[in-house]
matplotlib code that plots the C-alpha trace (Angstrom):
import matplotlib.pyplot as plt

x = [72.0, 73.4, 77.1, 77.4, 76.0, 78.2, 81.7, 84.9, 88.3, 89.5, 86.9, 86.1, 87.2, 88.6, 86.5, 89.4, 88.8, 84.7, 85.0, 87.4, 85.1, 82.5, 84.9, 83.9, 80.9, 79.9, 80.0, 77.6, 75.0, 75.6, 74.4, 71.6, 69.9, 70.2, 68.7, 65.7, 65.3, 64.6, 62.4, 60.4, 57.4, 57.0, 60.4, 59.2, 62.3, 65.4, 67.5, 69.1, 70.8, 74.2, 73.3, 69.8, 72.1, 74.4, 71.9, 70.4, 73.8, 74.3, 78.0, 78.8, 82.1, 81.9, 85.2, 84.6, 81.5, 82.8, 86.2, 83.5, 81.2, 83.6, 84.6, 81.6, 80.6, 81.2, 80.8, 78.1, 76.5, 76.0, 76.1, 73.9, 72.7, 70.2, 71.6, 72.9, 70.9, 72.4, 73.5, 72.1, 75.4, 74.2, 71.1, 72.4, 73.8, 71.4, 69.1, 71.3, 72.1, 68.3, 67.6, 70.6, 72.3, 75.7, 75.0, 72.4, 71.7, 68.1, 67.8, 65.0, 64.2, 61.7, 60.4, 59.5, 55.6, 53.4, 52.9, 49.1, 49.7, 50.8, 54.1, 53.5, 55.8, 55.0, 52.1, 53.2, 52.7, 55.2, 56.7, 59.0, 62.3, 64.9, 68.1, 71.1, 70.5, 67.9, 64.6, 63.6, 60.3, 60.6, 59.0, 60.9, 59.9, 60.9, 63.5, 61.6, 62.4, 59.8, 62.2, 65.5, 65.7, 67.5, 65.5, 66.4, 65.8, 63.5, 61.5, 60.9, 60.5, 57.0, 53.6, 52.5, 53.0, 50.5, 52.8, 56.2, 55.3, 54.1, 57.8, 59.3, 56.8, 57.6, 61.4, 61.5, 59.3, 61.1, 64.8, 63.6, 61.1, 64.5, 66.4, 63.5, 63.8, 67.8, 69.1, 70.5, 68.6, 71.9, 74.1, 72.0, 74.2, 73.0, 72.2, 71.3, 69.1, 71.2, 69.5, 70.7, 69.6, 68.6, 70.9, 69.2, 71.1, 70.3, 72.6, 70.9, 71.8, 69.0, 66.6, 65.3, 63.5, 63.0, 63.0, 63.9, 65.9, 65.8, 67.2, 70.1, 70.5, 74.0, 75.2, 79.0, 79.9, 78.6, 77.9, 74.0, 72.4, 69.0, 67.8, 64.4, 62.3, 61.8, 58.1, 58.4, 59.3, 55.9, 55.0, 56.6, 55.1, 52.3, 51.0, 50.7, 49.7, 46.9, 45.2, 44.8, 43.8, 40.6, 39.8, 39.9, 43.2, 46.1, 48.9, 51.6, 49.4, 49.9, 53.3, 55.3, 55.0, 51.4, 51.8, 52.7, 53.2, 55.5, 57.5, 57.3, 57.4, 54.9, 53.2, 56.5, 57.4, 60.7, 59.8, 64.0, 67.3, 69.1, 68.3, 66.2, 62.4, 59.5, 56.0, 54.3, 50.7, 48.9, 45.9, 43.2, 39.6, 38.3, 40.6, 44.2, 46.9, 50.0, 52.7, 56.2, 59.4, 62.5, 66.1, 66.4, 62.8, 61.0, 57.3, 57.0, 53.5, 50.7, 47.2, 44.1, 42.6, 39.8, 41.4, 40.9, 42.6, 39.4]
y = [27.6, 24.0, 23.2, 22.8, 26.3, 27.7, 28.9, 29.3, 31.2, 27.9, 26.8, 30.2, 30.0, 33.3, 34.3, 32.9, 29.4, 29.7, 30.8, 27.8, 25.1, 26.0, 25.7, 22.4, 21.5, 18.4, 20.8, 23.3, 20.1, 18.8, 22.2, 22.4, 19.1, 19.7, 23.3, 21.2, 18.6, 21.7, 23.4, 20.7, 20.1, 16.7, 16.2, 16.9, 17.0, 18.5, 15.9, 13.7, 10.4, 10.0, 7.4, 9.3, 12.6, 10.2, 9.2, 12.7, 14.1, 11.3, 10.6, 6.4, 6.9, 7.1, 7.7, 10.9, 12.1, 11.4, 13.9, 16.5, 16.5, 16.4, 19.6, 21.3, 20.0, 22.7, 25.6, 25.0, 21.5, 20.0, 16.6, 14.7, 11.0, 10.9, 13.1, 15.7, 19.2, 22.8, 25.4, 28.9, 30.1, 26.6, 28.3, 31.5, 30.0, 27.4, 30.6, 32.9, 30.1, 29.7, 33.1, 33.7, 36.5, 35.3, 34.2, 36.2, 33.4, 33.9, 37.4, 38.0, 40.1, 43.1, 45.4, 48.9, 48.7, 51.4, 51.1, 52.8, 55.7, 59.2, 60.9, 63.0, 65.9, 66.6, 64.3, 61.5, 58.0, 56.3, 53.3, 50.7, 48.6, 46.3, 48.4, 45.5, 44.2, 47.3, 47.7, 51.3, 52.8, 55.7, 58.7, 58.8, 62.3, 64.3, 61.7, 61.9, 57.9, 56.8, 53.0, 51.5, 48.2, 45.6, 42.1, 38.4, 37.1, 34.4, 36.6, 38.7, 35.6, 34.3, 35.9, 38.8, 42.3, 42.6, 40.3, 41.7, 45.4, 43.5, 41.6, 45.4, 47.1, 44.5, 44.3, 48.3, 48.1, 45.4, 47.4, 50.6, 49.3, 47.6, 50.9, 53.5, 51.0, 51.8, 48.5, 47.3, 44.6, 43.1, 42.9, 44.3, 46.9, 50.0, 52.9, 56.1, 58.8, 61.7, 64.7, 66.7, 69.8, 69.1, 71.2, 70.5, 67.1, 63.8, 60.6, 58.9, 60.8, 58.9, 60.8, 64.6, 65.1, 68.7, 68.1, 70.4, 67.6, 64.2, 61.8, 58.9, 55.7, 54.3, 51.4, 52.0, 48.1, 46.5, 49.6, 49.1, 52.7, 54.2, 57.5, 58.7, 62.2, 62.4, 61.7, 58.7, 57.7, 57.4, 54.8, 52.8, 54.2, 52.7, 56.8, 56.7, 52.9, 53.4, 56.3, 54.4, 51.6, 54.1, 55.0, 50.8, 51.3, 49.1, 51.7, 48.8, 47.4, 50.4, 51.2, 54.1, 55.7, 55.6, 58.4, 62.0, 62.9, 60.0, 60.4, 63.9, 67.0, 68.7, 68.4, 68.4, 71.9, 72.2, 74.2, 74.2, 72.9, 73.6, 71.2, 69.7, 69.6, 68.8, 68.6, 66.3, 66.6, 63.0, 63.7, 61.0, 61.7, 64.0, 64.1, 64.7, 63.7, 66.0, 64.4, 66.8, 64.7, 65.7, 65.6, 61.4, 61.4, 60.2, 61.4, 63.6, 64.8, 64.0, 65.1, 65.2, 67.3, 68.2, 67.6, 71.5, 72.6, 73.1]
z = [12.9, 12.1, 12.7, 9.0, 8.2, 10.9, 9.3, 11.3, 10.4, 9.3, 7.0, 5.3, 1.3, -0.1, -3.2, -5.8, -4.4, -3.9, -7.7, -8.8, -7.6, -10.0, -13.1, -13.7, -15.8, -13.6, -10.2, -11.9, -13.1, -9.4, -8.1, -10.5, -10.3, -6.1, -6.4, -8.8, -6.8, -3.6, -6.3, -6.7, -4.6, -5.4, -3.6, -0.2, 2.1, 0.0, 0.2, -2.5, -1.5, -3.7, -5.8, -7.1, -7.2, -9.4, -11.7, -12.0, -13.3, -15.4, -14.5, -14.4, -12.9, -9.1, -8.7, -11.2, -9.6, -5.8, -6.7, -7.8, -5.4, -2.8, -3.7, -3.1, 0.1, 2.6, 0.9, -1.6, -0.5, 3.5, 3.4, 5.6, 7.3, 4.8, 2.1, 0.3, -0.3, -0.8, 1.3, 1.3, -1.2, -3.5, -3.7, -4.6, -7.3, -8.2, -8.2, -10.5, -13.1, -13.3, -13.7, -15.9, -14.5, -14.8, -18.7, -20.0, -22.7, -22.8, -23.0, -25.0, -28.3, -26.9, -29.3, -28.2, -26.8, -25.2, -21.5, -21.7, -19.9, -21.3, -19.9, -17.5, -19.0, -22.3, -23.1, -25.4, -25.0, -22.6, -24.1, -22.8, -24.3, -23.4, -23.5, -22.9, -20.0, -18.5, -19.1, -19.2, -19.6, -20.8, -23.5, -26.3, -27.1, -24.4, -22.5, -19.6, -17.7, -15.5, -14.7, -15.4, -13.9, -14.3, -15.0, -15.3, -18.5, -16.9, -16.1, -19.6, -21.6, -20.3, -20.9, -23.1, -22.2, -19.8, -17.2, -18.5, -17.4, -14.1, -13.9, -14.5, -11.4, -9.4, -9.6, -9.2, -6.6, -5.0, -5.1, -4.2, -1.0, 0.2, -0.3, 1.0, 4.3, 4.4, 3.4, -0.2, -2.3, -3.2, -0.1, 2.7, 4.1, 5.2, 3.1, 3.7, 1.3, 0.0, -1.3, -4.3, -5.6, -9.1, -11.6, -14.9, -14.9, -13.6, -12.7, -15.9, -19.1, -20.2, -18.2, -18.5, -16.0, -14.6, -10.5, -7.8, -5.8, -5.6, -3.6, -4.0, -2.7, -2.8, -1.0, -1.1, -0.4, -3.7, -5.4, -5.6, -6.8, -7.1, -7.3, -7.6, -7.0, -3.1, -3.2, -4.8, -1.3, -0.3, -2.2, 0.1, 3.1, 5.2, 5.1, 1.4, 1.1, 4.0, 2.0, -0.7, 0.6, 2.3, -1.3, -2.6, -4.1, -3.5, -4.1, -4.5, -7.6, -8.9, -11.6, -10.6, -14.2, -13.7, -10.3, -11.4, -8.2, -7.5, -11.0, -10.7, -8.7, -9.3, -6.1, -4.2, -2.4, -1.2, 2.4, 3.4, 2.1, 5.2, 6.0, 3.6, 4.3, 2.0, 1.6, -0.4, -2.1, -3.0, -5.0, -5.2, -6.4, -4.2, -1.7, -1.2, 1.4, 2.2, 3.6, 5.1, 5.0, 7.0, 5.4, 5.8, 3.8, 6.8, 7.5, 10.4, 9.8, 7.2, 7.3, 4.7, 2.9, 0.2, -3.1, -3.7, -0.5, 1.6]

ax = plt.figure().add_subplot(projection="3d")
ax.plot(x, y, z, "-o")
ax.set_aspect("equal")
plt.show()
């Protein structure tokens, strides 16, 4: 760690001053032609002397630009010998104004589109729509919801449908490997599974699902929140990933509303709930892997099998 990305008492900003110094136009196009000019790889070492950062944000008045970009160095730029470049919280901004998350500007127009796979509860085609700011894929016959994610707009507004539907897998599969592994995509604190019994009612009123129990993921710092059926789980365990790699499948290609076994439960068997034990049945072509999971949804044994239970 530099000096300049170390933070004392003393130099710490509460969040009402971290916020202010962004409420200036010329700060945010400072910040953005810095995180470009990092971006870039025609740049080659991320550093921008002040007269080329001057000219890039296109402000003649030295004295003007000086007062501005003053205000950020610490916090949200380092300044240098032989330059400025941004700081890892620069870049988290640099990264969300890109991506739009504050704004939402470019939030595209979706219309409704089938996925190509059939739900797995009552048979209809599964579709998927942008809902506000969530994508969902869902079947809009029986209300079953298969993902309800959450993605920047940069990334819906490039490709056909093909690569959206990749975008969603991905970002699902990106949020619930982080929280599967205990720690929250969004602020990295520890989280923990919870299992509840299912009563007919899931945390989504969007989502009808019939499961026995499924499991929670809530990190109580910054409110991050996934829930899912417990055997989904394994789709983010090197047991599950591992026997499909021995069959020439890369289970992490592969969409979650694509695996009954991962959006459903019907090849889950709840074996206790005091505490809470499970096994696990993952069918693939002639073969078939059962998994038991213990109360925190961690494998404790896993053996294979013919696919009809010789």
């Amino acid at each position: 760690m530099t000096d300049d990305e170390s933070t004392t008492g003393a130099d710490e900003l509460d969040r009402e001053t971290a916020f202010s110094l962004l409420a200036d136009e010329t700060r945010v196009r400072i910040v953005t032609e810095l995180g470009a000019a990092t971006a870039s790889p025609e740049t080659g070492i991320p550093r921008l002397s002040y007269a080329d950062l001057q000219e890039r944000v296109e402000i003649r008045d030295s004295g003007r630009f000086n007062y501005h970009l003053t205000k950020l160095v610490g916090n949200y730029v380092a300044k240098e010998d032989d330059g400025y470049r941004l700081r890892w919280p620069g870049m988290v901004l640099y990264r969300t104004l890109v991506a739009g998350l504050l704004t939402g500007e470019a939030d595209p127009a979706v219309e409704r589109f089938s996925v190509g796979a059939d739900c797995h509860r009552c048979g209809d085609p599964v579709e998927a729509h942008l809902y506000e700011t969530l994508f969902r894929v869902r079947c809009f016959a029986c209300d079953a919801n298969y993902a309800d994610v959450y993605v920047p707009a940069r990334g819906l507004v490039d490709g056909g449908k093909a690569d959206l539907l990749d975008a969603v897998h991905r970002r699902t599969r990106t949020i619930m490997d982080s929280m599967t592994a205990g720690r929250c995509p969004w602020c990295a604190s520890a989280v923990d599974p919870e299992i509840h019994e299912g009563d007919g009612a899931l945390p989504s009123a969007h989502d009808t699902r019939d499961l026995d129990a499924y499991a929670v993921y809530h990190c109580t710092e910054c409110t991050g929140f996934q829930y899912a059926p417990v055997s989904q789980v394994l789709c983010y365990r090197p047991v599950a990933i591992a026997f499909y790699h021995d069959h020439g499948r890369d289970l992490t290609e592969i969409a979650v509303w694509e695996l009954e076994w991962a959006a459903t439960d019907e090849t889950t068997t709840v074996l206790d709930d005091d505490p809470w034990r499970f096994s696990v049945r993952v069918p693939l072509e002639d073969e078939a892997l059962v998994v038991e999971l213990d109360d925190e949804l961690a494998v404790v044994d896993a053996r294979r099998m013919a696919r009809d239970g010789a």
